[in-house]
DRENDOPA-240586 format. One record per atom (N, C-alpha, C, O): x, y, z; atom name. Coordinates in nm, 4 decimals. Each point is the difference from the previous one (the first is absolute). Layout:
REM DRENDOPA-240586
x; y; z; atom
X; Y; Z; CA
...
This chain:
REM DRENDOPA-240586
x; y; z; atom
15.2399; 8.9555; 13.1522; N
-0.0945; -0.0513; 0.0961; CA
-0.0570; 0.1169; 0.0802; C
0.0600; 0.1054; 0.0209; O
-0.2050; -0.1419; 0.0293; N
-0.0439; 0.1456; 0.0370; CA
-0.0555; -0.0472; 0.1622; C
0.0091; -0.1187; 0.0313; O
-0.0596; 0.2083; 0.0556; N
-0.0512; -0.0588; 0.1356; CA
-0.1326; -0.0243; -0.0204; C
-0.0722; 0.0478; 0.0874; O
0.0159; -0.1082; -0.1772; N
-0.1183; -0.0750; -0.0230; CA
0.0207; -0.1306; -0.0152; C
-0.0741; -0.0856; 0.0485; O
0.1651; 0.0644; -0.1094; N
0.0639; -0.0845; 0.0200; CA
0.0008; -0.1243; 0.1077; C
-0.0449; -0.1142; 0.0094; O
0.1439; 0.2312; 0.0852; N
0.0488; -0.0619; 0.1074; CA
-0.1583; -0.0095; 0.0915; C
0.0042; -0.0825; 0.0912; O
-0.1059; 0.1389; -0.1031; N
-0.1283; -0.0163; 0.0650; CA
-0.0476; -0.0955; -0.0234; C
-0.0151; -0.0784; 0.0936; O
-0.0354; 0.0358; -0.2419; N
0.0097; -0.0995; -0.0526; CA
0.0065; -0.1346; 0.1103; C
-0.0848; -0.0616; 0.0645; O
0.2192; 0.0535; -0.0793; N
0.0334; -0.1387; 0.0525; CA
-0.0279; -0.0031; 0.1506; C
-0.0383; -0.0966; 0.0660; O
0.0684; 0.2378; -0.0191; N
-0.0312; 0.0053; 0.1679; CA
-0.1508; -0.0486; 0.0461; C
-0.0342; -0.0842; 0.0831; O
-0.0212; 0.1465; -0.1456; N
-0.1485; -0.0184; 0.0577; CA
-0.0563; 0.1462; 0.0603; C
0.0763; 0.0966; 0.0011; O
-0.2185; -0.0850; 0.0506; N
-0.0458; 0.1244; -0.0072; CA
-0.0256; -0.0050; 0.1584; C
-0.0784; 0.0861; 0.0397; O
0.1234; -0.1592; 0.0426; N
-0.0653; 0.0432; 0.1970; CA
0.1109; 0.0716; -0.0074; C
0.1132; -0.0185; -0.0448; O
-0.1984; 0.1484; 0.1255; N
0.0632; 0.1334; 0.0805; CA
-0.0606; 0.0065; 0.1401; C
-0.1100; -0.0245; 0.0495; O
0.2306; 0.0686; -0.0062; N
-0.0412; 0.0216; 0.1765; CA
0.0378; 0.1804; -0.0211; C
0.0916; 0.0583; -0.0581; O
-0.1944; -0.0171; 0.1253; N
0.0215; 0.1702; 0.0612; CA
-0.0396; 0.0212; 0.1064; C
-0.0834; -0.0858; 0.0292; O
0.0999; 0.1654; 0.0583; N
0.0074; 0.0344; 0.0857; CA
-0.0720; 0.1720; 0.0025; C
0.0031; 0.0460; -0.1141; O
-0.0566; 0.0404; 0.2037; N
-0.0507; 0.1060; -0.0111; CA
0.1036; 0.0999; 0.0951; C
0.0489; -0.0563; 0.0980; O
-0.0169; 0.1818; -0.1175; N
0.0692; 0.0851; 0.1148; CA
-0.0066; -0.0048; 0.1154; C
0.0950; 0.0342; 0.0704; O
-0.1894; -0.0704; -0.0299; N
-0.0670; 0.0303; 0.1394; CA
0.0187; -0.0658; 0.0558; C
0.0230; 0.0224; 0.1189; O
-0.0213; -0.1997; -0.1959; N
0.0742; -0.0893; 0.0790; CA
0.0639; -0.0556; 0.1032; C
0.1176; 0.0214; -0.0294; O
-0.1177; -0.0875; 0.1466; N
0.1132; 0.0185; 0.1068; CA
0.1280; -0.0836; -0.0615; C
-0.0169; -0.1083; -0.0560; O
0.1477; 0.1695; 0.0719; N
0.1246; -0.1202; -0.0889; CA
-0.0331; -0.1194; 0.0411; C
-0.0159; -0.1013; -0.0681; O
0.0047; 0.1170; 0.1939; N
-0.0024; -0.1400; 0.1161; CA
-0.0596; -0.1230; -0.0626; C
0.0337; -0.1175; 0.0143; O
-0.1863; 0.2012; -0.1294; N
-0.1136; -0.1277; -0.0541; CA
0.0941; -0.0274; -0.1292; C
0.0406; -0.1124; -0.0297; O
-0.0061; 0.2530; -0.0568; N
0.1252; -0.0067; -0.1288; CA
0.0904; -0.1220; 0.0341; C
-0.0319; -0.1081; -0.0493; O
0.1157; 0.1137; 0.1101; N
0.0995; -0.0919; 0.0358; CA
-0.0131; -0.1177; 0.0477; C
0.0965; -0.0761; 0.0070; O
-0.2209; 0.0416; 0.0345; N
-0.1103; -0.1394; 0.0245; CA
-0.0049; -0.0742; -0.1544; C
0.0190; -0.1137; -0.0432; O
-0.0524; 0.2344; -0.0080; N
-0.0985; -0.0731; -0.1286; CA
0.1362; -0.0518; -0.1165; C
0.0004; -0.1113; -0.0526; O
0.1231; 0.2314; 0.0252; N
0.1190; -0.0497; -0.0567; CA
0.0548; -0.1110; 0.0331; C
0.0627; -0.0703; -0.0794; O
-0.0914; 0.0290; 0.2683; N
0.0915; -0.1346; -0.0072; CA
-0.1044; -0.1082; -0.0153; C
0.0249; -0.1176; -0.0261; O
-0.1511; 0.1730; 0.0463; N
-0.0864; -0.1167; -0.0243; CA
0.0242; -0.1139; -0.1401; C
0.0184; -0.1212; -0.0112; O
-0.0338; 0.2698; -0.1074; N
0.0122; -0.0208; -0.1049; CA
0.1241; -0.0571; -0.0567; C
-0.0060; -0.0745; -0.0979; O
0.1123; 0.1039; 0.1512; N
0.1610; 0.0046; -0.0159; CA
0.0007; 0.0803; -0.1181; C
0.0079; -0.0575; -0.1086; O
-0.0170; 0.2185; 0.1156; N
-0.0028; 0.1239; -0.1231; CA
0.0952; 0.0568; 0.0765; C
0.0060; -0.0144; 0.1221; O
0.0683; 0.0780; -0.1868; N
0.0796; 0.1346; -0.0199; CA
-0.0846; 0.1129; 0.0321; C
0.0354; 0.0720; 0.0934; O
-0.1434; -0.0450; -0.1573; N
-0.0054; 0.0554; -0.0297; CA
-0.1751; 0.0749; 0.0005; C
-0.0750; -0.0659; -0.0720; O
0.0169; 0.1685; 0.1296; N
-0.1604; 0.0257; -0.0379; CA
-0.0037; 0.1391; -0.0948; C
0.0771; 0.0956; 0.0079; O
-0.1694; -0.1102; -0.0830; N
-0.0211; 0.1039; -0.0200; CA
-0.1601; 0.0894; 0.0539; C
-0.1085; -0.0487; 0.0317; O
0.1579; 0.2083; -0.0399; N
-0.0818; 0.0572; 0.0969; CA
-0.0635; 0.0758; -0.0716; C
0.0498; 0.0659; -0.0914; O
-0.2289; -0.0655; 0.1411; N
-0.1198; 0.0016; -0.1179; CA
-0.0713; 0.0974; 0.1294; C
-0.0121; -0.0112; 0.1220; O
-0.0282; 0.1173; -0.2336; N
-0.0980; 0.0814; 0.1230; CA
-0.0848; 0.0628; -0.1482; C
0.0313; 0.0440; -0.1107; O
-0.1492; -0.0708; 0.1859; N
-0.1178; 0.0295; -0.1198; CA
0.0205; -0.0170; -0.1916; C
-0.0265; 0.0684; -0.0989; O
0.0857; -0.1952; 0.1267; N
-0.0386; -0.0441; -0.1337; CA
0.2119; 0.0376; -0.0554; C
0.0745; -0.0565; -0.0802; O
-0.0536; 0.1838; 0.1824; N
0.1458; 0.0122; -0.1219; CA
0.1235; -0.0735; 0.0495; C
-0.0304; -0.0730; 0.0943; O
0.1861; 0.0662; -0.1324; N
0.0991; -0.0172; 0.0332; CA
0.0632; 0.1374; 0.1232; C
0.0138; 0.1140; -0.0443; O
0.0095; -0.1358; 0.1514; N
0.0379; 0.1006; 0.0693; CA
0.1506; -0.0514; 0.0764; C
0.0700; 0.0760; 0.0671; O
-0.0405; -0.2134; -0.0923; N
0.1300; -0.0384; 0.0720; CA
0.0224; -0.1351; -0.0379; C
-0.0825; -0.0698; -0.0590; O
0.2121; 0.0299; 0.0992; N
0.0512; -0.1325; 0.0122; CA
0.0750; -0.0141; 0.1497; C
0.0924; 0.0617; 0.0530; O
-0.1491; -0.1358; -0.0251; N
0.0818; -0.0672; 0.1543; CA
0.0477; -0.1333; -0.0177; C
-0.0813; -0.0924; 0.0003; O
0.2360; 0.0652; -0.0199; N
0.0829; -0.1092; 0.0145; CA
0.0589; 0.0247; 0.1045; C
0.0036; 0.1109; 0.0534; O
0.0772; -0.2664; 0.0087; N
0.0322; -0.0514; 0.1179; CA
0.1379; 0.1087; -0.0146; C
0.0666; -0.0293; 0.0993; O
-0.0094; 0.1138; -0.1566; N
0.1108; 0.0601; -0.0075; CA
-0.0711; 0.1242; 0.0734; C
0.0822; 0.0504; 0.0765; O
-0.2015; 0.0148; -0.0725; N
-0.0509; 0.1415; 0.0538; CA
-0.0363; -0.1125; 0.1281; C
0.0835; 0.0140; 0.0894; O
-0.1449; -0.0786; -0.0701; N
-0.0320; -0.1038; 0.1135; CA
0.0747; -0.0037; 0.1202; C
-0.0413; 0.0164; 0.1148; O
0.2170; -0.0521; -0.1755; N
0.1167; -0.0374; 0.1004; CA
0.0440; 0.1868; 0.0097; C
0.0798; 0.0445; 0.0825; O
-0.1282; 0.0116; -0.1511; N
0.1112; 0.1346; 0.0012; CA
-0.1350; 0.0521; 0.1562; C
0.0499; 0.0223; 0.1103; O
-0.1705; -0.0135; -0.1236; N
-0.0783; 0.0393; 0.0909; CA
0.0177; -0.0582; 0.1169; C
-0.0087; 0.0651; 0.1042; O
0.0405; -0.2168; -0.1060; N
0.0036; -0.0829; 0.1332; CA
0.1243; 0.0724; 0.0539; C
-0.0078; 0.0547; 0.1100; O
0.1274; -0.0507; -0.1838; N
0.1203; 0.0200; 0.0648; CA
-0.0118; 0.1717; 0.0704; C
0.0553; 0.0229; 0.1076; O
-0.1296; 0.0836; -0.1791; N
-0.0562; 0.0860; 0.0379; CA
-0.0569; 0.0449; 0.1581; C
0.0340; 0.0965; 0.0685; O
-0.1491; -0.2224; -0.0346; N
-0.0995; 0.0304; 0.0851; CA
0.0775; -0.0881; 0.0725; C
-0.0846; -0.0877; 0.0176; O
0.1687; 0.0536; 0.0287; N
0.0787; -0.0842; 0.1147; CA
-0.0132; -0.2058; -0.0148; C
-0.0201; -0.0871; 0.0846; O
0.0399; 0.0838; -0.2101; N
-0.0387; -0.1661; 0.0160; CA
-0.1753; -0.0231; -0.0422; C
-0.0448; -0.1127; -0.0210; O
-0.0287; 0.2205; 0.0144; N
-0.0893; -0.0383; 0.0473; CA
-0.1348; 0.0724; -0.1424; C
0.0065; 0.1179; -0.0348; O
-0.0959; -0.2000; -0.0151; N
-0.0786; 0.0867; -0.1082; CA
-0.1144; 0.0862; 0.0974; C
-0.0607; 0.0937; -0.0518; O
0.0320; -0.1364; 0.2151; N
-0.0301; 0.0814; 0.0538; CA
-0.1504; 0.0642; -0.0731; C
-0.0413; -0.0771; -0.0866; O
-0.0219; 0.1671; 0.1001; N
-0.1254; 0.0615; -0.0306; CA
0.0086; 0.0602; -0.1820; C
-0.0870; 0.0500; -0.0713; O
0.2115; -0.0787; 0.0487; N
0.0101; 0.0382; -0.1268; CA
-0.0929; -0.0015; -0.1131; C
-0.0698; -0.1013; 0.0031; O
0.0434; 0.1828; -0.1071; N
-0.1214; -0.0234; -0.0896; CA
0.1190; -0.0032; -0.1718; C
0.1142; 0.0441; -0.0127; O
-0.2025; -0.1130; -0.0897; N
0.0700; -0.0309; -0.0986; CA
0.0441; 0.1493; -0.0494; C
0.1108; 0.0154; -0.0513; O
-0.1997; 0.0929; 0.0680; N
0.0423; 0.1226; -0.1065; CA
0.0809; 0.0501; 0.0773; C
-0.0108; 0.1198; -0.0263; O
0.1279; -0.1346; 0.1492; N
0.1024; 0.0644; 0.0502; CA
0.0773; -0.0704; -0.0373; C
0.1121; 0.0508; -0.0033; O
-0.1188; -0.1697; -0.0351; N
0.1072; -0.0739; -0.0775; CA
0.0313; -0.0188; -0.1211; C
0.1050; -0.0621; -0.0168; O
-0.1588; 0.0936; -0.0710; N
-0.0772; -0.0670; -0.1370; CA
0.1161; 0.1189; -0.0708; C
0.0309; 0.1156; 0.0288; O
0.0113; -0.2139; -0.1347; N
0.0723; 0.1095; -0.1374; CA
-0.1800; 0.0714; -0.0595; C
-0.1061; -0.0548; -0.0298; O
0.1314; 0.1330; 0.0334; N
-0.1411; 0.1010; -0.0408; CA
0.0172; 0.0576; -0.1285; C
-0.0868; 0.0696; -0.0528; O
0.2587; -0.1119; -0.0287; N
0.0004; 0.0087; -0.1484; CA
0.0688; -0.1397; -0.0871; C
0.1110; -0.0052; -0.0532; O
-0.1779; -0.0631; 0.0568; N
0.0902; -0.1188; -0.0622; CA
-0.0162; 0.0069; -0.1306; C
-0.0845; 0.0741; -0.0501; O
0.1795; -0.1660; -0.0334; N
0.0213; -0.0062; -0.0920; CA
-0.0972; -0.0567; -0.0787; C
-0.0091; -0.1144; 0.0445; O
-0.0791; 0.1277; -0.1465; N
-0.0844; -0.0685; -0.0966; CA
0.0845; -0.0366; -0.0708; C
0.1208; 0.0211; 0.0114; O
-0.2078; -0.1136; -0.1382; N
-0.0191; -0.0364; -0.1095; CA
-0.1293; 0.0133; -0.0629; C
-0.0945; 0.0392; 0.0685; O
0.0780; -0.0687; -0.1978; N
-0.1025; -0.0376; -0.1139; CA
0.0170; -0.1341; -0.0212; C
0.1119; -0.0504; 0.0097; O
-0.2343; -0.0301; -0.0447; N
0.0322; -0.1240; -0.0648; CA
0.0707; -0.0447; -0.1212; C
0.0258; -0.1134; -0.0405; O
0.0055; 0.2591; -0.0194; N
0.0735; 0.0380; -0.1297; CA
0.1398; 0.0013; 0.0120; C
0.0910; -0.0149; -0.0815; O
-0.0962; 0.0401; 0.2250; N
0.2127; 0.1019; 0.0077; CA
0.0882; -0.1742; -0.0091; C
-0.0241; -0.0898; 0.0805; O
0.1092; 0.0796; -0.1787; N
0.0851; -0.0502; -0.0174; CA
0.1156; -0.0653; 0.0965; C
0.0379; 0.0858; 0.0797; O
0.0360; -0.2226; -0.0604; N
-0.0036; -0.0453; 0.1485; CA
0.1197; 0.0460; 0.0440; C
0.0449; -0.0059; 0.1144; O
0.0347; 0.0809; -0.2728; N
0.1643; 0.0315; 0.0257; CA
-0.0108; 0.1469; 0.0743; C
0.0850; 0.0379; 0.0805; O
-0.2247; 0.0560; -0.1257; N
-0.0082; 0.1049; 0.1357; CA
-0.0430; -0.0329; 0.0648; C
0.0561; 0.0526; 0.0961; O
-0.1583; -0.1364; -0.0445; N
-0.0211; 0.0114; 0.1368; CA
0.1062; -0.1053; 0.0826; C
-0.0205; -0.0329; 0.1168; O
0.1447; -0.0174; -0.2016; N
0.1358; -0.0563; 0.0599; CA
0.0391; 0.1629; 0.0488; C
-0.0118; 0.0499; 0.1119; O
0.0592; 0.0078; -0.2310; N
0.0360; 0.1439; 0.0521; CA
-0.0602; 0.0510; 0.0981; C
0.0672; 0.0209; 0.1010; O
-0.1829; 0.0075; -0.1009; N
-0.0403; 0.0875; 0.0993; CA
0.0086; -0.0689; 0.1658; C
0.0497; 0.0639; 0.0927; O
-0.0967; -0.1786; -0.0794; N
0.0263; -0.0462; 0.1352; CA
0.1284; -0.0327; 0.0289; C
0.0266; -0.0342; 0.1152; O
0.0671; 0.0388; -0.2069; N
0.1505; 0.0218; 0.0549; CA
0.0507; 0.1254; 0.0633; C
0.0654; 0.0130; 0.1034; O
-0.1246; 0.1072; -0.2163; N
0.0240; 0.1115; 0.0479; CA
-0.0416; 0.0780; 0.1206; C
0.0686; 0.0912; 0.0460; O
-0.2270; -0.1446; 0.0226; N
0.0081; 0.0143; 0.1493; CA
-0.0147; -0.1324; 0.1043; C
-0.0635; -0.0201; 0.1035; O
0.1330; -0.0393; -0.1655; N
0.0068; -0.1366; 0.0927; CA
-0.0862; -0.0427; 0.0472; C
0.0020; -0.0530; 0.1111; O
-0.1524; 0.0713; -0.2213; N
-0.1314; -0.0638; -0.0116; CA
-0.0337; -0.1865; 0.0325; C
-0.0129; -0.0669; -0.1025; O
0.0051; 0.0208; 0.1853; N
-0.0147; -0.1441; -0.0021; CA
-0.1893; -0.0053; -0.0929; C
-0.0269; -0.0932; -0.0758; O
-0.0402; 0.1679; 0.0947; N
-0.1650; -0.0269; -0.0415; CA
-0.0317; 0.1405; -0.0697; C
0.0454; 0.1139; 0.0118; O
-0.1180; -0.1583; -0.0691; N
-0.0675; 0.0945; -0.1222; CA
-0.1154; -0.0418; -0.0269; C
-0.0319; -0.0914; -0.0760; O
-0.0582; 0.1857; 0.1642; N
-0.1525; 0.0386; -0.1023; CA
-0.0165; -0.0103; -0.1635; C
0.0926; 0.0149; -0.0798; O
-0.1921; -0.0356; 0.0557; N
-0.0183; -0.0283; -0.1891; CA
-0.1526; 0.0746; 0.0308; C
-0.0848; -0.0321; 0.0833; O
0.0843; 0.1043; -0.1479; N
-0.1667; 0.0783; -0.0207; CA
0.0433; 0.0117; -0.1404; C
0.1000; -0.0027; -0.0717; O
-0.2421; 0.0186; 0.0700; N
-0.0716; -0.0166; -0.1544; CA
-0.0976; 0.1471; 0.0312; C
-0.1158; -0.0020; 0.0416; O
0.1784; 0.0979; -0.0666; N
-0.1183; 0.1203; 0.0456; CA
0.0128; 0.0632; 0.1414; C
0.0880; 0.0633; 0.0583; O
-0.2162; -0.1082; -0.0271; N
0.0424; -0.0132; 0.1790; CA
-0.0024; -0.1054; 0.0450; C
0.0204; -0.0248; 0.1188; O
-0.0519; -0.0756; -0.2266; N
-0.0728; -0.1361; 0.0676; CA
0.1361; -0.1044; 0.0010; C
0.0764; -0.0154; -0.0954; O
-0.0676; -0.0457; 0.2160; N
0.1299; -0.0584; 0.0340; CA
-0.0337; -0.1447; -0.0273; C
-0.1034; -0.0511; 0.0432; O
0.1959; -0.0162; -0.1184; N
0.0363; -0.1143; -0.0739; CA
0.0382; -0.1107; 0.0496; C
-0.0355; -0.1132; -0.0325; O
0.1713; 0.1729; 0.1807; N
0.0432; -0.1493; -0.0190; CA
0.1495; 0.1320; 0.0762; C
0.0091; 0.1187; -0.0314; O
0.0926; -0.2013; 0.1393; N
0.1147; 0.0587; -0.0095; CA
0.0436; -0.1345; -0.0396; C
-0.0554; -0.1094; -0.0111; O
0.1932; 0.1627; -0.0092; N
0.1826; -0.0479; -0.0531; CA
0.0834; -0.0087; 0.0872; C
0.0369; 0.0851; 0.0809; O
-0.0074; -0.1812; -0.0943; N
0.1894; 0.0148; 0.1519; CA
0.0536; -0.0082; -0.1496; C
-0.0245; -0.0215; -0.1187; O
0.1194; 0.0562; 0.2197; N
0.1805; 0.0190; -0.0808; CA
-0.0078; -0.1676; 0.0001; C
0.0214; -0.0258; -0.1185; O
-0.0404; -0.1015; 0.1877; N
0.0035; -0.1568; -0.0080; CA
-0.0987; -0.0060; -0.1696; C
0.0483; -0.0780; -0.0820; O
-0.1323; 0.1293; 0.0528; N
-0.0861; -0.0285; -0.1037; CA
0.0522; 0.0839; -0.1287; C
-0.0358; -0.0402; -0.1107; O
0.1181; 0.1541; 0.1200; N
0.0499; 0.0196; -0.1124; CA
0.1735; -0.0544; 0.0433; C
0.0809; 0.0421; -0.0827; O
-0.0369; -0.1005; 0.1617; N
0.1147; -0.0477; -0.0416; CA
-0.0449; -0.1765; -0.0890; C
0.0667; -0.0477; -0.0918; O
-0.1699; -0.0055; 0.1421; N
-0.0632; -0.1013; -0.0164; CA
-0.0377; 0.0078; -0.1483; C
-0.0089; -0.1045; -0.0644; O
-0.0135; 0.2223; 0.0077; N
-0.0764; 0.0274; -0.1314; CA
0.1264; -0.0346; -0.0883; C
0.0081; -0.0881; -0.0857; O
0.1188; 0.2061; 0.1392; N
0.0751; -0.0046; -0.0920; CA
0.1200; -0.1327; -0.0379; C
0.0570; -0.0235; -0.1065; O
-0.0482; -0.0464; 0.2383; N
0.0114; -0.1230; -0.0236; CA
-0.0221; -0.1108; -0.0990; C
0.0708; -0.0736; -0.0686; O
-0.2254; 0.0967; 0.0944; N
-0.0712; -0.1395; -0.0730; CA
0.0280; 0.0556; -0.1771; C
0.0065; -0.0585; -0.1081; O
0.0052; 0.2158; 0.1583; N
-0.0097; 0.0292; -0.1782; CA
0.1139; -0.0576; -0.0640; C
-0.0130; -0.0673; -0.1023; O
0.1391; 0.0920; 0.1629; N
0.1264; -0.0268; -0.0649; CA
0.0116; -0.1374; 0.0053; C
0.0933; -0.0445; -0.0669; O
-0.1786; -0.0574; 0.1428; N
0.0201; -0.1665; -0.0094; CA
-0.0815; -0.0078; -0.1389; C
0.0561; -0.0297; -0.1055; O
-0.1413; 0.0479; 0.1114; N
-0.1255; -0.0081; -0.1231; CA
0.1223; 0.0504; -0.1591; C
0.0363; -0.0671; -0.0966; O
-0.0128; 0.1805; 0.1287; N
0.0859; 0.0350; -0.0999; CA
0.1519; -0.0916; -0.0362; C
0.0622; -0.0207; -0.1042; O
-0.0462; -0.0117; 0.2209; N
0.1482; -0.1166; -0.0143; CA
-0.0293; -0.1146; -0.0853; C
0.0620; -0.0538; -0.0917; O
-0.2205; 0.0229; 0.1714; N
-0.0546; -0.1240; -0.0431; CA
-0.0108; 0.0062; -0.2321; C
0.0544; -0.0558; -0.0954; O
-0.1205; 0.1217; 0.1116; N
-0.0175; 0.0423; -0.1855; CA
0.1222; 0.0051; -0.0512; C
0.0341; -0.0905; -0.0762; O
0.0526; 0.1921; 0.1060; N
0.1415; -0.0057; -0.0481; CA
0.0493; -0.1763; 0.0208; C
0.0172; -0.0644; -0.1035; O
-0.0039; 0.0189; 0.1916; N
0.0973; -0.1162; 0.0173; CA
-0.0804; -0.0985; -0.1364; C
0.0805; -0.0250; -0.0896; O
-0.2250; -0.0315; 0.0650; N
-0.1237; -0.0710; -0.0600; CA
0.0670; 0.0803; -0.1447; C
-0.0039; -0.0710; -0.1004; O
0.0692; 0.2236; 0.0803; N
0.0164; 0.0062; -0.1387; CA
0.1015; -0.0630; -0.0568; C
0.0054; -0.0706; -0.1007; O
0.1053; 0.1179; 0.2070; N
0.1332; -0.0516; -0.0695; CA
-0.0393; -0.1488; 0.0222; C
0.0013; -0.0476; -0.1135; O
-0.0395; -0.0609; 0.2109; N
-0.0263; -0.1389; -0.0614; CA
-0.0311; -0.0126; -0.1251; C
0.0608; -0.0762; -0.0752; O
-0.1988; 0.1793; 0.0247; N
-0.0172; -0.0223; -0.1425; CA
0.0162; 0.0665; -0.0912; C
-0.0709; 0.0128; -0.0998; O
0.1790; 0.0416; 0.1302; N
0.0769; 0.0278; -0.1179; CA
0.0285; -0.0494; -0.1458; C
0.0556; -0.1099; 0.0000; O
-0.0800; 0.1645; -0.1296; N
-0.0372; -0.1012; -0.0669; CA
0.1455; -0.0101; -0.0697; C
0.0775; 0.0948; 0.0133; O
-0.0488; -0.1815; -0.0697; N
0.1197; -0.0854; -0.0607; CA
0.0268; 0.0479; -0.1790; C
-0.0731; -0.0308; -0.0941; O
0.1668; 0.0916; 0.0904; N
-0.0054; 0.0390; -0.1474; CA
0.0600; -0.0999; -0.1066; C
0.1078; -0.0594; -0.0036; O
-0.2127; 0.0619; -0.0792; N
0.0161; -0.1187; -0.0790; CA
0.1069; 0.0544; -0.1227; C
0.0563; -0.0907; -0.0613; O
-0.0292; 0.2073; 0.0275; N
0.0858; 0.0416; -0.1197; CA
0.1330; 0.0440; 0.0829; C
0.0020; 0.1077; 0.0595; O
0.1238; -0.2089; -0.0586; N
0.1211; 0.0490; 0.0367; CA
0.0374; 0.1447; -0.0504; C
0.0780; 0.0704; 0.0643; O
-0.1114; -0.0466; -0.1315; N
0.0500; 0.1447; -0.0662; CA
-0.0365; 0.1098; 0.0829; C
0.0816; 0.0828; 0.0405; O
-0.1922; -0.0815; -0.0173; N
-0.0713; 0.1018; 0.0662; CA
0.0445; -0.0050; 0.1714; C
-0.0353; 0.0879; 0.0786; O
0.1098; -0.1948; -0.0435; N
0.0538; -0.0218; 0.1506; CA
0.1104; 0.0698; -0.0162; C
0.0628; 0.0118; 0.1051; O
-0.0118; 0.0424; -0.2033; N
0.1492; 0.0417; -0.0121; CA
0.1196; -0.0878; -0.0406; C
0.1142; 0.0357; -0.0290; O
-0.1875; -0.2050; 0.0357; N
0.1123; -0.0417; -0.1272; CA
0.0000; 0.0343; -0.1170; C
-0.0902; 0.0575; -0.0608; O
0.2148; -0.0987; 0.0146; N
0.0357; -0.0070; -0.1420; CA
0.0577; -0.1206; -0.0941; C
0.0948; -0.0675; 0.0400; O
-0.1554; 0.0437; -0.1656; N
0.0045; -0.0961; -0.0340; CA
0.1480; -0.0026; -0.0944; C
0.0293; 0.0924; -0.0759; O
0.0649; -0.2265; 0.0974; N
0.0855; 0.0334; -0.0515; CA
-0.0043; -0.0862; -0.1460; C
0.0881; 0.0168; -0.0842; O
């Protein structure tokens, strides 16, 4: 299974946000939306990801408070991509390995669509029901061998 896939079924609305941003409007618009997560667009490219994890680490920072804060003092300024190509067991790997909850998907420069870790645990789920499902539908029809011999009796 690949993260085209998982786009696929998601659907294509993206929310971004620009650097310059104040968090104050960022953190408006995440709970508006109920997102995790924006991604951050300055002239056309990928330049950051701001989730509620850089969000709470800044609030707890500036005293309680997001205060005059702007998104690019907060913002992961290297997050993790994908391709619509990369396969869902790495990008399992890879957002395990930095405790990635969201992942950008560009196609080039041109951004696709992100991923939570909820949409590829969600992926790999449905895969292994789907797969249970076929396996269980074979052995029901399993077919019945009509020549005892060939079952491993023997005729006496």
């Amino acid at each position: 299974m690949k993260v085209v896939d998982i786009l696929r079924v998601k659907g294509g609305t993206l929310f971004t946000v620009t650097p310059d941003e104040s968090l104050s409007q960022a953190v408006t618009t995440m709970a508006e939306r109920d997102m995790g997560s924006l991604v951050v667009m300055e002239h056309g490219d990928l330049v950051g990801m701001l989730t509620f994890r850089e969000v709470i680490v800044a609030v707890v920072k500036n005293g309680g408070s997001v205060g005059t804060l702007h998104v690019r003092g907060v913002m992961d300024d290297h997050p993790l991509t994908c391709t619509p190509e990369t396969e869902i067991d790495e990008v399992r790997r890879m957002m395990l390995g930095r405790h990635a909850r969201y992942m950008p998907v560009l196609n080039g420069k041109t951004l696709m669509g992100v991923i939570s870790f909820y949409d590829v645990a969600k992926a790999v789920v449905d895969g292994q029901d789907f797969e249970n499902r076929m396996l269980k539908a074979y052995i029901r029809d399993w077919p019945l061998e009509d020549n005892p011999e060939s079952a491993g009796e023997s005729k006496l």
